[in-house]
N, C-alpha and C positions, 0 to 999 in steps of 0.2 A: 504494500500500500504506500510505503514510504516512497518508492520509484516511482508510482504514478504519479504522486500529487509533486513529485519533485519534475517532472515531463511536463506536467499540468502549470505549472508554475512558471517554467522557462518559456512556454507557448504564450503565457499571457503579456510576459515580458517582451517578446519579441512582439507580439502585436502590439503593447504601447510603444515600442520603436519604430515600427513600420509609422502608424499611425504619426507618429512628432513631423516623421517626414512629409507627411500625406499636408500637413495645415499650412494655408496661406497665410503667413503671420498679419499680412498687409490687410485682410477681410476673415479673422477666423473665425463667422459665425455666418457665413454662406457658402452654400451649396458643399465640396466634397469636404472643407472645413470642419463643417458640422459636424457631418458625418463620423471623420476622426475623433473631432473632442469626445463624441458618446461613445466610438470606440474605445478611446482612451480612458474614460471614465470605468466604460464595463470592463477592461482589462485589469484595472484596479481593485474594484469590488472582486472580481474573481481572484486576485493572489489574496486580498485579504481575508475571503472565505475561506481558500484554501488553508491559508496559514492560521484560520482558526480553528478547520475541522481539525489540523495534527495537531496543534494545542491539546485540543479535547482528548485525540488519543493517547497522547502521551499521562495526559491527566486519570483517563480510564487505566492504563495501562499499572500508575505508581497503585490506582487503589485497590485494584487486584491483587499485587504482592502485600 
């Protein structure tokens, strides 16, 4: 599980990179701009879900032992 969400994590990473590239700085809130920012925005929310469900596991994990 630890592989996936670390796969999952690096995907989302590289699509907020793609994405930086994607924005016209000069009009960033028209047409494929847009697009990017809410790209970039959901590639965020997605590493920080990620990075909360392995929180949780690791936390599952201590209270089992």
């Amino acid at each position: 599980m630890k592989i996936f969400t670390n796969i999952l994590i690096f995907v989302a990473i590289a699509l907020i990179i793609v994405n930086v590239f994607t924005i016209d700085f000069n009009k960033p809130l028209e047409g494929n701009s847009m697009v990017a920012l809410i790209g970039i925005v959901a590639a965020i929310c997605a590493v920080l879900v990620l990075l909360i469900f392995r929180m949780s596991k690791k936390i599952e994990q201590n209270l089992k032992n």
